[in-house]
N, C-alpha and C positions, 0 to 999 in steps of 0.2 A: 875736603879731606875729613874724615871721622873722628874726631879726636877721640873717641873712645877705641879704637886701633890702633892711635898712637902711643897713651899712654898707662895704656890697661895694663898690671902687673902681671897678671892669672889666665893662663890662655893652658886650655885644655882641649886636646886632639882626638878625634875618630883617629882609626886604625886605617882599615881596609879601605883602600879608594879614595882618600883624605892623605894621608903621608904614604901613601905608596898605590901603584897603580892598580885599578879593580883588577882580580881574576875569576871571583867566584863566581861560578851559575850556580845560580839559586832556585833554576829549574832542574837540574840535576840533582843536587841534593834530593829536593822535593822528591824526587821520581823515584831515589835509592831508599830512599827513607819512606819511601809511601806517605807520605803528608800530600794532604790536599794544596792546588796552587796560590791559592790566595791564602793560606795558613802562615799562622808567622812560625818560623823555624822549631825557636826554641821555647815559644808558648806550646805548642803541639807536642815535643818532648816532654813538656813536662806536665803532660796532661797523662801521658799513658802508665802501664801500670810497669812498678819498679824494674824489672828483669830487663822488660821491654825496653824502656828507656835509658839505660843502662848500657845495653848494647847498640843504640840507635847513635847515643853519644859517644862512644867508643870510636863507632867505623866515624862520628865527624870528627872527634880528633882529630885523629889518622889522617882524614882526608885532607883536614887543615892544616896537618905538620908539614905538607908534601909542600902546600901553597907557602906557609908563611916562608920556607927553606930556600924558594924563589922567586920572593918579592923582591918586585923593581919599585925603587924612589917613585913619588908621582913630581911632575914639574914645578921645579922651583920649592919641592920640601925638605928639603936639607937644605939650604940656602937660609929660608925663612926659619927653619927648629936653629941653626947655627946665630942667628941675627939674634935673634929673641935670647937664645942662652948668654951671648955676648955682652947683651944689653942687659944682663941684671933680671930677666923677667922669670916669672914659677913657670914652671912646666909638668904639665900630666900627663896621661893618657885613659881616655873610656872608651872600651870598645866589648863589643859585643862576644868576641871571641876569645877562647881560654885566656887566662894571663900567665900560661909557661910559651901559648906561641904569641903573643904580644910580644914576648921578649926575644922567642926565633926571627920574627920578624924583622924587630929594631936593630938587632945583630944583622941581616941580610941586608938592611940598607947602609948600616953605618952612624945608625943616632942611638943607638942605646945609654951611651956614656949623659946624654942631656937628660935621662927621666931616670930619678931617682926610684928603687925598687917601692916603696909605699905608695907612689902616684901611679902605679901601672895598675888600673881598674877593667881588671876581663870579669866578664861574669860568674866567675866564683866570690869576687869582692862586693857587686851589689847587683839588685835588681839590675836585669839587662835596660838597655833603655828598648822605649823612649820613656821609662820610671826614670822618675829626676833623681835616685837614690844616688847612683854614683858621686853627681854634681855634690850634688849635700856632704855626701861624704867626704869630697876632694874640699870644699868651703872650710867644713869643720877642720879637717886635716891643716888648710893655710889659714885658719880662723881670719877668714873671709865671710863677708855675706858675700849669697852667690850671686846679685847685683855686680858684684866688682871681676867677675871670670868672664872669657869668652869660651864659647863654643866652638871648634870648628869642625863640620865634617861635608860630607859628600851629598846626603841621605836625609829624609824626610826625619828618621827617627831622630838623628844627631840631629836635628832645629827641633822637634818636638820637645826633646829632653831639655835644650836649653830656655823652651818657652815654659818650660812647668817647673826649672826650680829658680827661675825669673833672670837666667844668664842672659848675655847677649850672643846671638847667633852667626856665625859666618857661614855662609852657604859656600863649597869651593868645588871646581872640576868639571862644572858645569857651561854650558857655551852663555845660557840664560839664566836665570833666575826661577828656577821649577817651581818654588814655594813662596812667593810673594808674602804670604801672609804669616807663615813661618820664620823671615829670615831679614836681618836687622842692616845684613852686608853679602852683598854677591859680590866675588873674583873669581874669574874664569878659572885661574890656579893661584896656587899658591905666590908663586913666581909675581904675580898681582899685586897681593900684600906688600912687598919687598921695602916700596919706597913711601909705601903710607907708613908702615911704624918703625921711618926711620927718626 
């Protein structure tokens, strides 16, 4: 068993596909937005010129109010956000997506009340990941080194971010282990986690 799952105070959560089940194409977007497929989203937004980019962000708002307004829980994520609140442990949020639908979201599942508004890190609050800016910032924020945080998300980028501001990684959602070299702890779901940090 991990003991660093058991007893880690600082556990900070992906959004989309990590505490609630994936819905996004991300070839969709790509295709509305005209962004090349291998581009990363919001690196390519914010490459083009102001006007452009401005209303490229716009229609993704939008398109992301509609998702966050119907996120479904992913298995065993309220269970595990409920356990870990219980238990005394800090709780965040970094996710790639605004931070007013970070909170549409949280409200649609039913965990809002466990993440205090200063720990909701959408990409208005720091470099998107996989920039460890967030992590640092959430460290600072629990004046923690960020050694003593977990990571958990779904996504290559959530293990990268955790490996560059030296967090520990939980890879979750997955049936295997995608990222081997990225990722510290694989659970299929959250639901996994349950009776390691009890």
């Amino acid at each position: 068993m991990p003991t660093r799952l058991k007893y880690c105070q600082h556990w900070v959560f992906d959004m989309d596909g990590t505490l609630t089940i994936a819905v996004h194409d991300f070839l969709y977007i790509r295709r509305m937005l005209e962004i090349p497929e291998q581009a990363d989203i919001l690196g390519h937004l914010a490459s083009l010129p102001q006007t452009e980019a401005q209303q490229k962000h716009a229609w993704l708002l939008e398109h992301e109010r509609q998702l966050a307004l119907n996120s479904q829980p992913a298995p065993g994520a309220i269970e595990l956000v409920q356990q870990l609140h219980e238990q005394g442990r800090q709780l965040a949020i970094l996710t790639r997506n605004a931070k007013e639908l970070a909170v549409l979201t949280l409200q649609a599942i039913d965990l809002l009340d466990y993440f205090s508004d200063p720990l909701i890190y959408g990409r208005e609050q720091a470099t998107p990941k996989p920039h460890p800016d967030g992590l640092l910032k959430i460290a600072a924020h629990w004046q923690v080194a960020p050694q003593e945080m977990i990571m958990v998300g779904d996504f290559s980028m959530d293990l990268k971010t955790a490996k560059a501001a030296g967090s520990y990684a939980v890879q979750v959602n997955t049936n295997e282990n995608l990222w081997p070299d990225l990722t510290d702890f694989h659970a299929k779901d959250c639901r996994q986690l349950l009776p390691i940090t009890r």
